[in-house]
C-alpha positions in Angstrom: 114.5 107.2 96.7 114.4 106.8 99.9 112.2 109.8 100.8 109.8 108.6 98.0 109.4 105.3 99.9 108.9 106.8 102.9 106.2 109.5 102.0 104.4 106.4 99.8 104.9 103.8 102.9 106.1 101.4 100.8 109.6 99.4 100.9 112.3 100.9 99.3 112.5 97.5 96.7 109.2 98.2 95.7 109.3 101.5 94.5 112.3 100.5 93.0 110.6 98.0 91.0 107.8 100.9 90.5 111.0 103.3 89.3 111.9 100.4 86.6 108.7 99.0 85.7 107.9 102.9 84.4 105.1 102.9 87.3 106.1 105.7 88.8 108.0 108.4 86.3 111.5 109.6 87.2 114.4 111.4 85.7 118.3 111.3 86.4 120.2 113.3 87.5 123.7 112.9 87.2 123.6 109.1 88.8 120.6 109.4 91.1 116.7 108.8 90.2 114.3 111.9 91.1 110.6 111.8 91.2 108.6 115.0 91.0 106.5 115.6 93.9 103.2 115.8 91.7 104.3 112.1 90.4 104.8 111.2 94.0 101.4 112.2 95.1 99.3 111.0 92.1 100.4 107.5 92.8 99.4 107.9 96.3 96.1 109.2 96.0 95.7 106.7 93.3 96.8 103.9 95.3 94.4 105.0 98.2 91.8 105.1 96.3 92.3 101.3 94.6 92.7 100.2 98.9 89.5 101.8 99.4 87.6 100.1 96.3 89.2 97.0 97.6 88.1 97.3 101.3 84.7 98.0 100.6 84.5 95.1 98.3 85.5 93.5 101.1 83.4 94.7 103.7 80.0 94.0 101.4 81.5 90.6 100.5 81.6 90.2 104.1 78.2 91.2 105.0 76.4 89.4 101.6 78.5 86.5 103.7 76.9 87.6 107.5 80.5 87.0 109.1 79.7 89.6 111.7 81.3 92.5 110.2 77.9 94.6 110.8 
């Protein structure tokens, strides 16, 4: 799991929470978790693109506001 969290950037708590709240699909093996890499990358690119939504939001909230963000 701790590759996972590393490839995602994320702590390793948090994608354990991901792991348990069914987030992020894994199986077992023998006593460890394992997410495929295809599982892995969808939730990346998925959370990428939910940051970019948000930071453009942002930005446009930010110039609607005129805070110098031109």
């Amino acid at each position: 799991m701790a590759d996972a969290a590393d490839v995602l950037n994320l702590p390793l708590p948090h994608v354990l929470n991901l792991l348990s709240s069914g987030v992020l699909p894994f199986h077992k093996v023998g006593g460890d978790r394992r997410v495929s890499v295809s599982a892995l990358m969808a939730y990346k690119l998925a959370f990428e693109q939910r940051r970019s939504a948000a930071l453009e939001t942002l930005a446009a909230q930010a110039q609607a506001l005129q805070m110098g963000y031109e």
